[in-house]
MARLUM-447379 format. One record per residue: residue in one letter; x, z, y of N, C-alpha, C in turn. Coordinates in pm, 1 decimal. Layout:
! MARLUM-447379
residu->A, n_u->X, n_w->Z, n_v->Y, ca_u->X, ca_w->Z, ca_v->Y, c_u->X, c_w->Z, c_v->Y
...
END
This chain:
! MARLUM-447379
residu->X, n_u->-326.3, n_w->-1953.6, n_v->-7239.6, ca_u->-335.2, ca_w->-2059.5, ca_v->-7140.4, c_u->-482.6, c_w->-2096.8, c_v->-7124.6
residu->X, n_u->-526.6, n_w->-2139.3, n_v->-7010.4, ca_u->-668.3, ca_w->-2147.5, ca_v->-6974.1, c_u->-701.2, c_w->-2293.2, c_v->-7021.6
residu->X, n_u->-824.5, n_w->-2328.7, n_v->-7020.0, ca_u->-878.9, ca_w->-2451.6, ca_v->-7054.0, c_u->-806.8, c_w->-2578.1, c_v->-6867.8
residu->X, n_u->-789.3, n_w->-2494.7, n_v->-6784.3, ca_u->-731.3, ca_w->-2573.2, ca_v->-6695.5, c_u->-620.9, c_w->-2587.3, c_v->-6658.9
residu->X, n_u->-532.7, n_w->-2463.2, n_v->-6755.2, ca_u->-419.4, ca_w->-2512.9, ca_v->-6714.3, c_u->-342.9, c_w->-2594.6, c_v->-6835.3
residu->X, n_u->-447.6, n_w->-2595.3, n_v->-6960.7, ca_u->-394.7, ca_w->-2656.0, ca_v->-7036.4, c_u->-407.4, c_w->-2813.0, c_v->-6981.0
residu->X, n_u->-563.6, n_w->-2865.1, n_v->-6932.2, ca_u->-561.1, ca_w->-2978.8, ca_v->-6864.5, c_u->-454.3, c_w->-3030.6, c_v->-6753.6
residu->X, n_u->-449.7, n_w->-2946.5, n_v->-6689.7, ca_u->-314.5, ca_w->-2957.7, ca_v->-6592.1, c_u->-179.0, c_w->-2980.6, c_v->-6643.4
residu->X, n_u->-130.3, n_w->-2964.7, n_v->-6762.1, ca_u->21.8, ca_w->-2950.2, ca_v->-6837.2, c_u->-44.8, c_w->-3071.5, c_v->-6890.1
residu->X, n_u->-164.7, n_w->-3182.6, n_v->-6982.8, ca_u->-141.0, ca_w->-3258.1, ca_v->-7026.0, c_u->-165.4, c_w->-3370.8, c_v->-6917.7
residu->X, n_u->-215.2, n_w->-3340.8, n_v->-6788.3, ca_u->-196.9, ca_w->-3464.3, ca_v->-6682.0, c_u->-33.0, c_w->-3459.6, c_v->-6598.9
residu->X, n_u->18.9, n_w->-3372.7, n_v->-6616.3, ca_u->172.2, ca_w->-3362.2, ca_v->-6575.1, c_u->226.2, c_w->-3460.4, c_v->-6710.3
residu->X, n_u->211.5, n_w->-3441.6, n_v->-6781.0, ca_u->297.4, ca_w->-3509.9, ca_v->-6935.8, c_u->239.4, c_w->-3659.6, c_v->-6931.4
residu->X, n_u->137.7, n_w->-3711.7, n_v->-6874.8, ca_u->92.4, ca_w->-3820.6, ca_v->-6879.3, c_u->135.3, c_w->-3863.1, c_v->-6753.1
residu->X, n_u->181.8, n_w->-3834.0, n_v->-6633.9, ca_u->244.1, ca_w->-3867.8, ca_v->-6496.7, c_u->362.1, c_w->-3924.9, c_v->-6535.9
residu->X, n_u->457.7, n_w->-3825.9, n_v->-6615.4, ca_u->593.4, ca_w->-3851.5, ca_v->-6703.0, c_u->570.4, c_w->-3989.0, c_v->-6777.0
residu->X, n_u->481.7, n_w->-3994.6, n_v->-6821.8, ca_u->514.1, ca_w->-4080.8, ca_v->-6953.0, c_u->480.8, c_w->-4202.7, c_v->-6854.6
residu->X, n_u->380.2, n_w->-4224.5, n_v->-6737.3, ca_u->379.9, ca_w->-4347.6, ca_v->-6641.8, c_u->467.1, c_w->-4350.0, c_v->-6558.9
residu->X, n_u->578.7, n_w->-4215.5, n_v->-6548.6, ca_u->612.6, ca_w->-4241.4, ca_v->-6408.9, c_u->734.6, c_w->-4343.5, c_v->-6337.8
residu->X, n_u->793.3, n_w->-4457.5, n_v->-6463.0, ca_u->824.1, ca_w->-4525.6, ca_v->-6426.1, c_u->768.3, c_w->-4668.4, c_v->-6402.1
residu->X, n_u->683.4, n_w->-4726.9, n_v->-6483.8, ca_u->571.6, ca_w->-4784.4, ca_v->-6484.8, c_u->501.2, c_w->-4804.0, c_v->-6366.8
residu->X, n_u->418.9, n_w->-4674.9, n_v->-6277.6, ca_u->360.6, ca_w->-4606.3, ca_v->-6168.4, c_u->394.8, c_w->-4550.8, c_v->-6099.0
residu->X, n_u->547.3, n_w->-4537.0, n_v->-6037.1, ca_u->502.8, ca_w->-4415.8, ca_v->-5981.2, c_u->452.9, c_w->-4310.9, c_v->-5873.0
residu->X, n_u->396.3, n_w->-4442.3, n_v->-5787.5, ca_u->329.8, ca_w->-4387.2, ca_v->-5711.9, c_u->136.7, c_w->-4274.1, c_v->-5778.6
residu->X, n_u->138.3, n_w->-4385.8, n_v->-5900.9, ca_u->31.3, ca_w->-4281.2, ca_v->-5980.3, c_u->64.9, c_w->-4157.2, c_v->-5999.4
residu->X, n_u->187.8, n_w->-4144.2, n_v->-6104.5, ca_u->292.6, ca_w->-3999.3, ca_v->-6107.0, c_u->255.6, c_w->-3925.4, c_v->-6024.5
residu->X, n_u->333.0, n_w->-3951.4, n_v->-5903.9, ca_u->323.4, ca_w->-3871.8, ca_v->-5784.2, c_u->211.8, c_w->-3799.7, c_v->-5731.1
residu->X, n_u->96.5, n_w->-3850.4, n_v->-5756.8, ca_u->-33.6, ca_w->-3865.9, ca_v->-5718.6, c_u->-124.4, c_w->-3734.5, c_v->-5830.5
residu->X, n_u->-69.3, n_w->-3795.3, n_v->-5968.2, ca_u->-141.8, ca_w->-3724.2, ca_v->-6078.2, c_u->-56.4, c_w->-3569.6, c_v->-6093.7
residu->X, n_u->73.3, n_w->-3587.6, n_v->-5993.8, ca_u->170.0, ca_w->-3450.9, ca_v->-6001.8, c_u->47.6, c_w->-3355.0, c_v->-5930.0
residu->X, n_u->93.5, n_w->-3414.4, n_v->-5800.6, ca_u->7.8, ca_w->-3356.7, ca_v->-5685.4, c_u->-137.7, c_w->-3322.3, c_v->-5737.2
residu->X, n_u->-192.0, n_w->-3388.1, n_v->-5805.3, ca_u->-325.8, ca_w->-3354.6, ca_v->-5865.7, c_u->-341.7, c_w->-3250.5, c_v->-5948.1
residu->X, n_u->-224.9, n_w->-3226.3, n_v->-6027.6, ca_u->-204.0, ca_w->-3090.6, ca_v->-6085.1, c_u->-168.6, c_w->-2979.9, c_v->-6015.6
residu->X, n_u->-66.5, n_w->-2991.6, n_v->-5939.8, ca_u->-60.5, ca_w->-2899.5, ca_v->-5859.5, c_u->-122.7, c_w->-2817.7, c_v->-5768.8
residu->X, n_u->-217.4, n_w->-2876.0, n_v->-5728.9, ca_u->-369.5, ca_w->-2854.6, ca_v->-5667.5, c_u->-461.0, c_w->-2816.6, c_v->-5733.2
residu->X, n_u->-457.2, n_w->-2858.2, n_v->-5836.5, ca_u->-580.6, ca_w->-2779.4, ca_v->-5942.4, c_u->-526.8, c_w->-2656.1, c_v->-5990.2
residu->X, n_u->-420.9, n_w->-2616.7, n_v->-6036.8, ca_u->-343.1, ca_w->-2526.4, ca_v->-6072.9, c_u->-354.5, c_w->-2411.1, c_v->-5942.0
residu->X, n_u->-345.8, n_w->-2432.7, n_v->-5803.4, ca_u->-362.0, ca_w->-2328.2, ca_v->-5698.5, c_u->-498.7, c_w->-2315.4, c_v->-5656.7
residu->X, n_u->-593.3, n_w->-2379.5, n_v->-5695.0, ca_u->-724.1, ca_w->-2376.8, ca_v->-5671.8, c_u->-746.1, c_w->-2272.0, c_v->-5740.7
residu->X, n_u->-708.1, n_w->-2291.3, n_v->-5877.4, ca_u->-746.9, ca_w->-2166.9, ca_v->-5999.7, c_u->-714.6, c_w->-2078.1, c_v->-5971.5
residu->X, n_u->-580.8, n_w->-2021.1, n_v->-5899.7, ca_u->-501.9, ca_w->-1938.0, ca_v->-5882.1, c_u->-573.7, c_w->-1845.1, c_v->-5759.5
residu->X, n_u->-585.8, n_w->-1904.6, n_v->-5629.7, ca_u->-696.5, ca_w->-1916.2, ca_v->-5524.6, c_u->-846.8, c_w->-1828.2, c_v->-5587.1
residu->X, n_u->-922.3, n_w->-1863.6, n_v->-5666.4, ca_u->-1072.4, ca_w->-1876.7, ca_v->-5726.2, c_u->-1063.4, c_w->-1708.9, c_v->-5808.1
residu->X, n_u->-953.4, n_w->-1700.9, n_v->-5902.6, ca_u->-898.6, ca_w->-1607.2, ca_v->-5940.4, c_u->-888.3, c_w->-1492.5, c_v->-5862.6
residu->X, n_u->-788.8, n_w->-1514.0, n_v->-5748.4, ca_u->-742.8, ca_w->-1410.4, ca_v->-5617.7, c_u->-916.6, c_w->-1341.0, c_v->-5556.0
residu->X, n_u->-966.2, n_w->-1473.1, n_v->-5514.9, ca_u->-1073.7, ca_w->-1397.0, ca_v->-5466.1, c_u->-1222.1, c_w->-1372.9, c_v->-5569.6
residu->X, n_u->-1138.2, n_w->-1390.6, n_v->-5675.8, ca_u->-1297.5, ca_w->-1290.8, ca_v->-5811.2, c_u->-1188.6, c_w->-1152.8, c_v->-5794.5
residu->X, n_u->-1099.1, n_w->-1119.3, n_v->-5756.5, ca_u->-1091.5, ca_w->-1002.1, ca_v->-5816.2, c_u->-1089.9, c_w->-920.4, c_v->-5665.4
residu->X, n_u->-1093.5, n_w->-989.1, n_v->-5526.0, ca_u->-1129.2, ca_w->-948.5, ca_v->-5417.0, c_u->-1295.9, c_w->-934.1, c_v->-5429.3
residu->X, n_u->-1388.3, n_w->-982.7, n_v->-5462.3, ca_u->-1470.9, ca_w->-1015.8, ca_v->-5502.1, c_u->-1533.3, c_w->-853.0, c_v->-5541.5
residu->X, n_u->-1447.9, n_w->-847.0, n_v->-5687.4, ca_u->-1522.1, ca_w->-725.5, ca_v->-5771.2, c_u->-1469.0, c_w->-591.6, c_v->-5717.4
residu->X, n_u->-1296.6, n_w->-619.5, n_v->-5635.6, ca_u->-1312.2, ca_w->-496.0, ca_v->-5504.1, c_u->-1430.3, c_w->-439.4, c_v->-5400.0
residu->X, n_u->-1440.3, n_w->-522.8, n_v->-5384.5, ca_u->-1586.0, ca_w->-540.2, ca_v->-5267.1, c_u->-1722.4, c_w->-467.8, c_v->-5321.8
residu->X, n_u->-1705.2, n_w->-511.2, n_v->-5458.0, ca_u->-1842.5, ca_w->-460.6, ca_v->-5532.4, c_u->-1852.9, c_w->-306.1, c_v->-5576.3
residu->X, n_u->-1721.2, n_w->-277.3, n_v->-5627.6, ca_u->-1687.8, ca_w->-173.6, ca_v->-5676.7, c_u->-1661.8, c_w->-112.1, c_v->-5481.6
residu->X, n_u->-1631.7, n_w->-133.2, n_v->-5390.8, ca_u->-1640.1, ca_w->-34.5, ca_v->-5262.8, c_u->-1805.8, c_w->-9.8, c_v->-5254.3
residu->X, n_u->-1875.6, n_w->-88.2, n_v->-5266.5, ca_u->-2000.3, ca_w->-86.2, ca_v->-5233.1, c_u->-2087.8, c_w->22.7, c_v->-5316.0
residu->X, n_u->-2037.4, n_w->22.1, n_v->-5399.8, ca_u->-2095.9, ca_w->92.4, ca_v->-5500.2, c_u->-2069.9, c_w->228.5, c_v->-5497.8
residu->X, n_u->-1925.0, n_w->261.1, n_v->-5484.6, ca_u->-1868.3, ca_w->396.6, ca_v->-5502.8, c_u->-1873.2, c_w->465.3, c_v->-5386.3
residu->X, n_u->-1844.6, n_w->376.1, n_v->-5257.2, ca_u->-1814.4, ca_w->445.1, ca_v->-5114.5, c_u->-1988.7, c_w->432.8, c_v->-5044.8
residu->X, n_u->-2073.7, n_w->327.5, n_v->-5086.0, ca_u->-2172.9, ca_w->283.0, ca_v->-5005.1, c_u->-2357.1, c_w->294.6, c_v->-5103.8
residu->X, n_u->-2289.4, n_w->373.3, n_v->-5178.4, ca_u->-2408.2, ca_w->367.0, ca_v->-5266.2, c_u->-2523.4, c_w->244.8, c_v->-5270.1
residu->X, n_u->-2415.6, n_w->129.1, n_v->-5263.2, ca_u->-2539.8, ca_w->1.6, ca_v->-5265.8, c_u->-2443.7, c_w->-117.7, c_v->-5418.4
residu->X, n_u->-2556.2, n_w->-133.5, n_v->-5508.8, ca_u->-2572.2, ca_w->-223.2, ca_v->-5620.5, c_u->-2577.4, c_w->-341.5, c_v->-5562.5
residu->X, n_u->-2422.1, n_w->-397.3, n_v->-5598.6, ca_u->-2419.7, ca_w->-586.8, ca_v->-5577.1, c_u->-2438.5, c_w->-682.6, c_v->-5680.5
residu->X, n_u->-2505.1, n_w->-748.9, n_v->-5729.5, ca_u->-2463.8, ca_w->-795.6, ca_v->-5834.5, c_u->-2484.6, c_w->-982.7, c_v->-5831.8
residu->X, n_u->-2433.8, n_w->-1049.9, n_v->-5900.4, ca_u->-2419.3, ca_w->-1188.8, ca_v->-5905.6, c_u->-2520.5, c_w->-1273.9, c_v->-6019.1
residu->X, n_u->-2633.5, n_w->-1301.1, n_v->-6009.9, ca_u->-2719.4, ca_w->-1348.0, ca_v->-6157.6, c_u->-2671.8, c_w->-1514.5, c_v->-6124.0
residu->X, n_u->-2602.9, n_w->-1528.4, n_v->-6231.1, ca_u->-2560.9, ca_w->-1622.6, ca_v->-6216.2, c_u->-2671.1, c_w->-1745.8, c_v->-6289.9
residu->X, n_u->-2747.5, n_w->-1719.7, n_v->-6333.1, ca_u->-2884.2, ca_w->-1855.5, ca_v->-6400.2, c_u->-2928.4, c_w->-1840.3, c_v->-6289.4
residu->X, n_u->-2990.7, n_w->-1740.8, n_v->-6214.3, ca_u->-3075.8, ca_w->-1812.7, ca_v->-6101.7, c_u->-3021.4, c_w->-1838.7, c_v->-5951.6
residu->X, n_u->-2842.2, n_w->-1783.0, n_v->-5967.5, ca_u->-2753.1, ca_w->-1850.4, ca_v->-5871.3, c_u->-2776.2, c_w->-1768.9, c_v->-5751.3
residu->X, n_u->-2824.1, n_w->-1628.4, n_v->-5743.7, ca_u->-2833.6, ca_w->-1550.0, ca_v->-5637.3, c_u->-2753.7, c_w->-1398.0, c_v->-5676.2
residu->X, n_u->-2718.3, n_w->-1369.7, n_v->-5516.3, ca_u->-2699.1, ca_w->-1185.5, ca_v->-5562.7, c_u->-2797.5, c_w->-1122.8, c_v->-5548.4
residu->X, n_u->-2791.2, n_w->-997.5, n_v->-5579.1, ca_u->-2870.1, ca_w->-918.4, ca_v->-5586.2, c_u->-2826.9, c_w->-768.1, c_v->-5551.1
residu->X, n_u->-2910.4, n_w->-700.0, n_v->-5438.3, ca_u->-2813.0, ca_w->-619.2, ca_v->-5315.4, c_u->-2937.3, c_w->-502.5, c_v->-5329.1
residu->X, n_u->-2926.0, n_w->-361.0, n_v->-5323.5, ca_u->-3003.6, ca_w->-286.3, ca_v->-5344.0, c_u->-2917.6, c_w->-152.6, c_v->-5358.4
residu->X, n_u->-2999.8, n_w->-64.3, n_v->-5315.9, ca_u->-2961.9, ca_w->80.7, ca_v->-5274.8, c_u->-2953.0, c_w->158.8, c_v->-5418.3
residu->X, n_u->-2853.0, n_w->237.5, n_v->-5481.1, ca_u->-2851.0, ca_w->297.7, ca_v->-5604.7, c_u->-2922.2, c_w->388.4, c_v->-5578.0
residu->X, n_u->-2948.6, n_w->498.8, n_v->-5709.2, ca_u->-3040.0, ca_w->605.2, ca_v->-5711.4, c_u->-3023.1, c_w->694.9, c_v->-5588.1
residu->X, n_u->-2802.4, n_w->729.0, n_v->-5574.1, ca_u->-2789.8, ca_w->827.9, ca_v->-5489.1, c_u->-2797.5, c_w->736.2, c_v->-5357.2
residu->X, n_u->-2826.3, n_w->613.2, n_v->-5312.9, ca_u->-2858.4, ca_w->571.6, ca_v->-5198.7, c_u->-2956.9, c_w->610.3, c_v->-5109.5
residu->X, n_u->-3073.0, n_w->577.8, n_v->-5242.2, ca_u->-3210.6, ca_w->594.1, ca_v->-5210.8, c_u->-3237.2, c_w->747.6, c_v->-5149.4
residu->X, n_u->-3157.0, n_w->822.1, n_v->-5206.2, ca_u->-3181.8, ca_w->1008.8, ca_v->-5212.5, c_u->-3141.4, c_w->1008.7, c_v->-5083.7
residu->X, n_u->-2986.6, n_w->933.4, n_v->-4993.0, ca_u->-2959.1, ca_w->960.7, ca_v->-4894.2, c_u->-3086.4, c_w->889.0, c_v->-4786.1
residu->X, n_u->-3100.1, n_w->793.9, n_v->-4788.6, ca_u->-3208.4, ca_w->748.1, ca_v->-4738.1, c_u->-3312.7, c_w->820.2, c_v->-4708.9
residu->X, n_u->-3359.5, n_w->863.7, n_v->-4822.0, ca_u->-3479.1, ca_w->946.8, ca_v->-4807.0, c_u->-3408.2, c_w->1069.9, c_v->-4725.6
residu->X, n_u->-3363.0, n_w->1110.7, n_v->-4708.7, ca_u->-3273.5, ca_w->1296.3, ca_v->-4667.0, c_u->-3299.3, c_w->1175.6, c_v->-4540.4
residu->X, n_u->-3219.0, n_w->1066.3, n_v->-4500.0, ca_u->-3219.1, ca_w->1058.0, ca_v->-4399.7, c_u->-3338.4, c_w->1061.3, c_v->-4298.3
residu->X, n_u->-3421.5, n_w->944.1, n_v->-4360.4, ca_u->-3549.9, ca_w->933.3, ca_v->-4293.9, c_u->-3656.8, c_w->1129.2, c_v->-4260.2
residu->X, n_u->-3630.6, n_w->1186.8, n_v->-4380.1, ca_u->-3681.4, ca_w->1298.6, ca_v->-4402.8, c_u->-3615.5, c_w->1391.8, c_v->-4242.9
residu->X, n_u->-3460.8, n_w->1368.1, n_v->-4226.6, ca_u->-3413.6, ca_w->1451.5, ca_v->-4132.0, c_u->-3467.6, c_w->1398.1, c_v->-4011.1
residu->X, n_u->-3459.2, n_w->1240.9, n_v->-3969.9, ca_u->-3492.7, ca_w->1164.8, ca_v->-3781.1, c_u->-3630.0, c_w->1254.4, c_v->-3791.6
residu->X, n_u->-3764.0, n_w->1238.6, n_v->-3902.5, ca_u->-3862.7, ca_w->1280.8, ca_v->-3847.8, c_u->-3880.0, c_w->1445.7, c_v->-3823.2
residu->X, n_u->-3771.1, n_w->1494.9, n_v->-3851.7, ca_u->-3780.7, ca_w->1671.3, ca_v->-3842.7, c_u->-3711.3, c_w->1644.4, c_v->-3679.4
residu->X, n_u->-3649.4, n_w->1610.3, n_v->-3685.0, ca_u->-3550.1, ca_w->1560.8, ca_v->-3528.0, c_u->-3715.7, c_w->1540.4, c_v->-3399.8
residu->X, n_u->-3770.0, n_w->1446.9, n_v->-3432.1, ca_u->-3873.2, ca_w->1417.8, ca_v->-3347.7, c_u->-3956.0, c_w->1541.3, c_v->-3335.1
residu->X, n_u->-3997.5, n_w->1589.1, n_v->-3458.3, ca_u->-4070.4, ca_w->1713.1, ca_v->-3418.8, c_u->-4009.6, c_w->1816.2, c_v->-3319.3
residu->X, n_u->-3908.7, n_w->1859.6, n_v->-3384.7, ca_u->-3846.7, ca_w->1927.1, ca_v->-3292.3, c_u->-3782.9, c_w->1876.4, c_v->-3134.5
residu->X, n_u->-3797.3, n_w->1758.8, n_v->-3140.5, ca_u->-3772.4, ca_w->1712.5, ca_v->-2994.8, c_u->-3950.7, c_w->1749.3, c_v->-2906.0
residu->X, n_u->-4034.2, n_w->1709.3, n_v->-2930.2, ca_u->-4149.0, ca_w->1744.2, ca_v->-2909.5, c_u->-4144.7, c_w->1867.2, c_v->-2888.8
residu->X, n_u->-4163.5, n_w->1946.0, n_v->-2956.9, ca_u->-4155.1, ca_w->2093.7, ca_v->-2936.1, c_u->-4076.3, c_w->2155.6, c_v->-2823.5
residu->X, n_u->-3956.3, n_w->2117.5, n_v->-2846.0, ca_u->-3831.4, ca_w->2168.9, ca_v->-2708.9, c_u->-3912.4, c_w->2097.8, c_v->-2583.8
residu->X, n_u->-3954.7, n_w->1993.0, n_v->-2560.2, ca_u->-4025.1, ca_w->1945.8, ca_v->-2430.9, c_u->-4167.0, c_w->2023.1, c_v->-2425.9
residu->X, n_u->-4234.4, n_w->2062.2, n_v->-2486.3, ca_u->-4390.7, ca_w->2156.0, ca_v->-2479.6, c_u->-4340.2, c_w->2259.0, c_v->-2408.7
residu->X, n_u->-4214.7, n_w->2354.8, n_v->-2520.2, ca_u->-4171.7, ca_w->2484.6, ca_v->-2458.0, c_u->-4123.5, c_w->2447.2, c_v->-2353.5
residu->X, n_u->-3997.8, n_w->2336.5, n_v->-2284.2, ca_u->-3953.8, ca_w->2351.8, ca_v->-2146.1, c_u->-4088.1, c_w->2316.1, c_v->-2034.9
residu->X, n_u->-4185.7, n_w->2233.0, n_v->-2074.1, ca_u->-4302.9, ca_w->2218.5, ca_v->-1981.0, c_u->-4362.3, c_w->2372.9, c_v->-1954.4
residu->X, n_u->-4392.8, n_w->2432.6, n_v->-2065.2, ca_u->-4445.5, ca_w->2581.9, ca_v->-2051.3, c_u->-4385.9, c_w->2661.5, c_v->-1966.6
residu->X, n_u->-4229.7, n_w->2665.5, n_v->-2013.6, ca_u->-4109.0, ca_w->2776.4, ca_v->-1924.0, c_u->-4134.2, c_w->2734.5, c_v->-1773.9
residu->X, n_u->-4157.3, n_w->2586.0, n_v->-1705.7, ca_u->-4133.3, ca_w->2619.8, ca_v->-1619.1, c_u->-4295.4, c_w->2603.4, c_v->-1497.6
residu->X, n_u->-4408.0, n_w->2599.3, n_v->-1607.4, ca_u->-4488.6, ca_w->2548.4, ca_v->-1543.5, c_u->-4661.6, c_w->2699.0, c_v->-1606.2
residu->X, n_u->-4599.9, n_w->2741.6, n_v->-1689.0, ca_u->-4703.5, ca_w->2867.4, ca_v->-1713.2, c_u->-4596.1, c_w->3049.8, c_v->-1714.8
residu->X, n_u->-4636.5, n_w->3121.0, n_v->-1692.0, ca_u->-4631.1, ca_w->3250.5, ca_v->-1715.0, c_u->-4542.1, c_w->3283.1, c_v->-1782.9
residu->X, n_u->-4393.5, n_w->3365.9, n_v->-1786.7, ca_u->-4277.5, ca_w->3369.4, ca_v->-1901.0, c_u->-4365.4, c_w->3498.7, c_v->-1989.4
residu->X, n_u->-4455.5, n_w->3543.8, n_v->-1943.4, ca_u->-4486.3, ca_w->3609.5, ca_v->-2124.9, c_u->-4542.5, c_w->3540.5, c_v->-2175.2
residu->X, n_u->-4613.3, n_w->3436.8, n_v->-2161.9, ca_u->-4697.0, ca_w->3324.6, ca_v->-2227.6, c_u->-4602.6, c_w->3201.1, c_v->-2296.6
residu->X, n_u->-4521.6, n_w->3209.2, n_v->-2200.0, ca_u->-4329.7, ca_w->3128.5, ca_v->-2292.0, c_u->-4287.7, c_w->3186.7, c_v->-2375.9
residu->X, n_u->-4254.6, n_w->3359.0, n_v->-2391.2, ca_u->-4228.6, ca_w->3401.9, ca_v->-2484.6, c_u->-4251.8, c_w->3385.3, c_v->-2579.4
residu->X, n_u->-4405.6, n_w->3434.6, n_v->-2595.7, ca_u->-4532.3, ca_w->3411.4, ca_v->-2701.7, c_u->-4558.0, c_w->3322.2, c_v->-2761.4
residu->X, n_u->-4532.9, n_w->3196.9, n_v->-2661.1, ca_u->-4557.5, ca_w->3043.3, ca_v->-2747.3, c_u->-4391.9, c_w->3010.9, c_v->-2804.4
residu->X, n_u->-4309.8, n_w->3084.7, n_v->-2762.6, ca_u->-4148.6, ca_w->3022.7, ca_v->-2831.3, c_u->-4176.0, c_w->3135.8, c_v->-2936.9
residu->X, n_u->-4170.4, n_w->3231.0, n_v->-2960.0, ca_u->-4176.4, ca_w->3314.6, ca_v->-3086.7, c_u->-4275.7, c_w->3272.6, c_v->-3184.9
residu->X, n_u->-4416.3, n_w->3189.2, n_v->-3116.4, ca_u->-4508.5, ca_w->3100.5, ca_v->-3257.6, c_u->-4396.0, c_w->3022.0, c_v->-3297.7
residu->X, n_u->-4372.0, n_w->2932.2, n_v->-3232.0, ca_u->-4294.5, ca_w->2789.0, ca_v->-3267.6, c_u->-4146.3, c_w->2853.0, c_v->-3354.8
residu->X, n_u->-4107.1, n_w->2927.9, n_v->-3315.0, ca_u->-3972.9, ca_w->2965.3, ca_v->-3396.1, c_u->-4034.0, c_w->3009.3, c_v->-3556.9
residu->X, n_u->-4128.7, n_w->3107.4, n_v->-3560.6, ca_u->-4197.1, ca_w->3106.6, ca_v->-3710.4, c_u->-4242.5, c_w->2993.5, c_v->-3739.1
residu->X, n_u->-4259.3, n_w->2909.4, n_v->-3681.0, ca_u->-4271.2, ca_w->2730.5, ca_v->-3757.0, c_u->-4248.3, c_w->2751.8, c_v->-3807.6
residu->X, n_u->-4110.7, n_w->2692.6, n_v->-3742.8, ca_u->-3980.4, ca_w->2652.6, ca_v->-3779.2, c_u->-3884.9, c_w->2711.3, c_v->-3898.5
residu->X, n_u->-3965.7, n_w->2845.9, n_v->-3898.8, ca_u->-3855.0, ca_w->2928.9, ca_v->-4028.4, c_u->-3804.7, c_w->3021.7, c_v->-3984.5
residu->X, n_u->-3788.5, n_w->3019.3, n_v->-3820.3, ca_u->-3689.8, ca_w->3127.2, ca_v->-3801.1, c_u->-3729.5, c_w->3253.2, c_v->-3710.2
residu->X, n_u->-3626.1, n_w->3338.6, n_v->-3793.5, ca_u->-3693.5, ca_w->3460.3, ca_v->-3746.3, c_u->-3680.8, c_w->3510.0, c_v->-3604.5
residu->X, n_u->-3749.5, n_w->3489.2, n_v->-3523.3, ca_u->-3714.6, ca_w->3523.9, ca_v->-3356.5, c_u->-3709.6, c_w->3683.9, c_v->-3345.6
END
């Protein structure tokens, strides 16, 4: 039994013992338990919605949640394999730009210089690139 619900069972037993005496107090100190008792219940429900959330974040989203509770803040940050996707990511948009650049040089060339001089400059640019034209 918790430290509140033990408080809660000895303000129910003390409602009883006034509640003819009071009992509009009774009634009052019932209801007062009863409310504290679903609060807990409530507070409970969503710590363990709570550490769902943390544990998705973590496993599905490669991002570290955590709760420091002395200085009363979370604390939100990309795990190792976050960072790796991150980086792959950023690493891939700027290969994307290059190669967007490039495809606009060669279509300016194709349609504005000489197609053996298109050739020539698409067969440099493909050995950039890696590949074997």
């Amino acid at each position: 039994m918790s430290m509140i619900s033990a408080q809660c069972a000895e303000l129910r037993a003390m409602a009883e013992s006034v509640g003819l005496a009071m009992p509009q107090a009774a009634t009052l100190m019932m209801g007062a338990a009863d409310t504290i008792e679903g609060l807990e219940d409530e507070n409970t429900r969503l710590r363990e919605q709570m550490e769902r959330l943390v544990t998705l974040l973590r496993n599905d989203c490669d991002i570290d949640a955590s709760w420091d509770g002395l200085r009363r803040f979370w604390s939100i940050e990309l795990t190792e394999g976050g960072c790796l996707m991150r980086d792959r990511a950023c690493k891939a948009e700027a290969e994307n730009a290059s190669l967007r650049e490039l495809l606009a040089e060669l279509y300016d060339m194709a349609w504005h210089e000489c197609p053996s001089a298109f050739e020539a400059a698409f067969a440099d640019r493909m050995r950039e690139l890696g590949v074997d034209a």
